[in-house]
N, C-alpha and C positions, 0 to 999 in steps of 0.2 A: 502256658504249656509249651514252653521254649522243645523245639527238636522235634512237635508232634505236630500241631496245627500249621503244619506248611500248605501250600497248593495245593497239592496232591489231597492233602485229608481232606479242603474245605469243598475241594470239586464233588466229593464223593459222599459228604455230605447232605452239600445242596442238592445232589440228585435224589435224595431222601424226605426233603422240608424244604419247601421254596419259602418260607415265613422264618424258619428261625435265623436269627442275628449269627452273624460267624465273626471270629476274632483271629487275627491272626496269632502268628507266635509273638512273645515281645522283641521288638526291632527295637537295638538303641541308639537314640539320635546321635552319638558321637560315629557309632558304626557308617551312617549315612551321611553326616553331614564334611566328619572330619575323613571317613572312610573311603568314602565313595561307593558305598556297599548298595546300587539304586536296584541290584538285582532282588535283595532282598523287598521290595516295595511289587512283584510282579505278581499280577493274578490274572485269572480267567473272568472274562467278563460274566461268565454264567454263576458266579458267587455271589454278586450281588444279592442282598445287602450285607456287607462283609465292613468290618473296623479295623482299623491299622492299633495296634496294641502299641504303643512307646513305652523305651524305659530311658530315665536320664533324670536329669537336677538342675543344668544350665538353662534360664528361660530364653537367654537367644537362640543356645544351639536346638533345644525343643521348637521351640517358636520356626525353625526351617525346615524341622526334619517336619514339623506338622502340615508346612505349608508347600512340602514336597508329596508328603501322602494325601493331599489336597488335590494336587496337578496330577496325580497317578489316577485318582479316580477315587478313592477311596469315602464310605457313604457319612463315616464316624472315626474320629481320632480318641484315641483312649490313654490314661497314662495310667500308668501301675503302679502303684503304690501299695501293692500288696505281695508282691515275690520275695521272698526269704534266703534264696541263696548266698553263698559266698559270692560267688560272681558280683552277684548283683550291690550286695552290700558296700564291696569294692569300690564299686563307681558310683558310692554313696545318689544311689535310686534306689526303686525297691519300697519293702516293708520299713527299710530305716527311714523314709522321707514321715511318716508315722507322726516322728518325734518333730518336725520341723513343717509343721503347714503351713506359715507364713511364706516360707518358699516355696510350698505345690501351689499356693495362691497366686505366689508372682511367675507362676512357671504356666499356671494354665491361665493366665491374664496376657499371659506373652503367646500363648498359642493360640487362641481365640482373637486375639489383636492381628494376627496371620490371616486367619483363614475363617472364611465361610460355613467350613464341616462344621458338625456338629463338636465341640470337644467336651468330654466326659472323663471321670474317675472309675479307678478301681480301688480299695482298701481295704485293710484288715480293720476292727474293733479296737485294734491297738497293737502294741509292742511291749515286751518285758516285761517293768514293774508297772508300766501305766497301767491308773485306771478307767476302762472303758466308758463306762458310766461320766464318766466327764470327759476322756478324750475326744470318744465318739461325737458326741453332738458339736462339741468346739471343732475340730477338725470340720464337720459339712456345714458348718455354721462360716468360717473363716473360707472356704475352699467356693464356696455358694456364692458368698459376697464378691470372688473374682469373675462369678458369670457363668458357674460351670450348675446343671440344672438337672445332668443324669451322674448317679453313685452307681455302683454297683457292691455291696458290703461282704466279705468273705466275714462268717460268723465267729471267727475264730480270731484269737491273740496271734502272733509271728513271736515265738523267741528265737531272738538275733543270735542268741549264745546256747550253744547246749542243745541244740536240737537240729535236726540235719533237715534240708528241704520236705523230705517226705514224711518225719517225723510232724513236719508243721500244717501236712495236711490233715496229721489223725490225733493226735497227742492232747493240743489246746482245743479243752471242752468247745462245742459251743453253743451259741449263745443266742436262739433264732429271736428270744423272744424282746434284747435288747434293739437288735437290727428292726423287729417291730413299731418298738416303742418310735424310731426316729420315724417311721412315716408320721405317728401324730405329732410330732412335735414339728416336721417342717412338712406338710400337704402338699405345699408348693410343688418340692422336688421328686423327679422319679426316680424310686429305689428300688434296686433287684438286691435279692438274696442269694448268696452263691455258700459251697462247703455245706458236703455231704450227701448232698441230694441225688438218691440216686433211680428216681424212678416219675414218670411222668404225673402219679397222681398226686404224688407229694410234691411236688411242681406246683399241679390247679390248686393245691390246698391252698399253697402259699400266696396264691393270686386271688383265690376266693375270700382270704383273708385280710386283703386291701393291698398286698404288695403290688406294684407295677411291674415287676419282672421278675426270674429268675433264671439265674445261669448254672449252667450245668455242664463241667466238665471232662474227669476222666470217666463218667457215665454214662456219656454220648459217644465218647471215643471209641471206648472197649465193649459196647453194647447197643452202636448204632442205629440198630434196624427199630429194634424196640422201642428208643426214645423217641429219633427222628421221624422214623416211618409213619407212628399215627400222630404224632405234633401240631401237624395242620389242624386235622378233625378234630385233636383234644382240646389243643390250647386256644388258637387259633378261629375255631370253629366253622373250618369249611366243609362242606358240603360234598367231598370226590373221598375215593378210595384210597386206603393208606398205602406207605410203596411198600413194597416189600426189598428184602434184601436181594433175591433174584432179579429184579426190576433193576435195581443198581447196579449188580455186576455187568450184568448185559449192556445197561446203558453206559458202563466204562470204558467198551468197545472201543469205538475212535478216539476215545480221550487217549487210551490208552496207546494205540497206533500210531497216533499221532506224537504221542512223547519218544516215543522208541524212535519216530523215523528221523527224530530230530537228534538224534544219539544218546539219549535218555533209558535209564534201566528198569528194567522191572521192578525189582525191589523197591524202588523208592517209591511207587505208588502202592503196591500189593502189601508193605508193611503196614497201611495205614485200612486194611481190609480184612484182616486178618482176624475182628471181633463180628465179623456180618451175622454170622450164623450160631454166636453165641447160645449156649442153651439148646440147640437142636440136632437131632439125632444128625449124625455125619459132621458135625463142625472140629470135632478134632481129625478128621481124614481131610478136609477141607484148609485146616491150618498147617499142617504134617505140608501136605501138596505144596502148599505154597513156601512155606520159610524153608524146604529144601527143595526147592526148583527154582525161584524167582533169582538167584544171583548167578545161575548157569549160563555163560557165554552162551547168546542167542534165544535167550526165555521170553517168550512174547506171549500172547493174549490167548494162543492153545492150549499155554497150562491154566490159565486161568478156568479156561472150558472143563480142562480134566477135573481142574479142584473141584468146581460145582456140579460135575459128575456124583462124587462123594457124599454130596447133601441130596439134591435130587432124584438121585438113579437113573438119568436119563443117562442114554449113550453118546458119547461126546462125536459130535460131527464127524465124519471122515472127509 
């Protein structure tokens, strides 16, 4: 979720789910290694437990940039093997590494030969003409045997050609009940389910049903309160009160203070806020508030007060 899952979203998350796993955006080891790009490696210690996302093909320059988001703090190194972009296909990483697992083998044998984190996969079911049914299990068959012990499986194909990013989140059926079948065929490994899921209970199904995890993405982003909020309690099963979305704004407070005094804008946090109140009466005055105030020379954390004015009806402080 390149451009979405920055700092900002994962803060604002976690103050929703102290339990669920956070990923970043995908960082690519050339941007780091050959870049010098270490800003993109910066979090908030309050994110915790959060994964540095990699994209890239070279097992040296992976093997640094893994063993840099090692020394940043980082709880889980991850590599993607499941992004469809042009971009990405470019710098042959991505859903095209699909076709070539003998190299994510020697890529994640050279990242785990680094470092101590944990290092894990992301993938599609396949690419193109391949068939799933035999890529699938060879791919975490061959990728396993370098050491690597958590998948995370998008349920879906990536066509490389003919279908734009977004197309390839809706387009290629999928396929829950293959991603299934590999939990029995390798017990060993833990497998999340990701693509499509867009709501907590179809989540526990997926975990009642032997999966070990499931990831969930533009459905946490753009409907936070709902997913995150009771998370804990659902999936998790603790015992305390879910947050709510007002819970989180409030507690943005100094987060939010604090990025401004450091010359930091509003918008880049308040974009990624904009889904809180989804579904509830005032979240379109709530959103209106903010995507035209948050970029106004001087917009700080009283407009945030006004927006939630909109949802609540309380009167905004004087």
């Amino acid at each position: 979720m390149m451009d979405w899952t920055d700092r900002h979203c994962r803060y604002l998350h976690r103050l929703l789910s102290s339990r669920a796993l956070l990923y970043t955006e995908m960082v690519t080891a050339p941007a780091l290694v050959r870049g010098g790009a270490v800003h993109l490696l910066d979090f908030s210690p309050e994110e915790h437990p959060v994964a540095l996302q990699l994209g890239g093909s070279d097992p040296a320059e992976l093997a640094e940039a893994a063993r840099m988001g090692a020394e940043a703090g980082y709880d889980e190194i991850n590599l993607n093997v499941g992004c469809p972009s042009d971009r990405v296909q470019s710098g042959t990483f991505g859903a095209v590494l699909m076709k070539e697992p003998a190299l994510v083998a020697e890529c994640c044998a050279a990242m785990i030969a680094a470092t101590d984190v944990e290092v894990t996969v992301k993938c599609r079911i396949g690419v193109d003409d391949q068939d799933p049914e035999q890529v699938l299990p060879e791919f975490l068959a061959r990728v396993a045997a370098a050491g690597v012990e958590r998948f995370t499986i998008h349920a879906r194909k990536a066509w490389l050609q003919g279908l734009s990013p977004k197309e390839n989140r809706d387009v290629p059926p999928l396929d829950y009940d293959l991603v299934q079948r590999m939990k029995g065929l390798f017990p060993a490994l833990h497998l999340s389910v990701n693509g499509g899921i867009s709501t907590l209970a179809e989540a526990k199904a997926f975990l009642d049903a032997g999966m070990d995890g499931v990831m969930l993405g533009r459905a946490a982003y753009h409907n936070p309160a709902d997913i995150l909020g009771p998370a804990d309690r659902i999936i998790f099963g603790e015992d305390a009160p879910d947050r709510t979305a007002e819970d989180a704004v409030r507690a943005m407070q100094p987060y939010i203070e604090t990025h401004l005094a450091r010359g930091g804008k509003l918008h880049q946090i308040t974009r990624h806020m904009l889904g809180l109140f989804t579904g509830r009466p005032g979240a379109r005055a709530w959103r209106r508030v903010l995507s035209e105030g948050a970029t106004r020379p001087g917009a700080d954390y009283d407009l945030v007060e006004e927006a939630l004015a909109q949802v609540t009806g309380e009167p905004v402080a004087g």
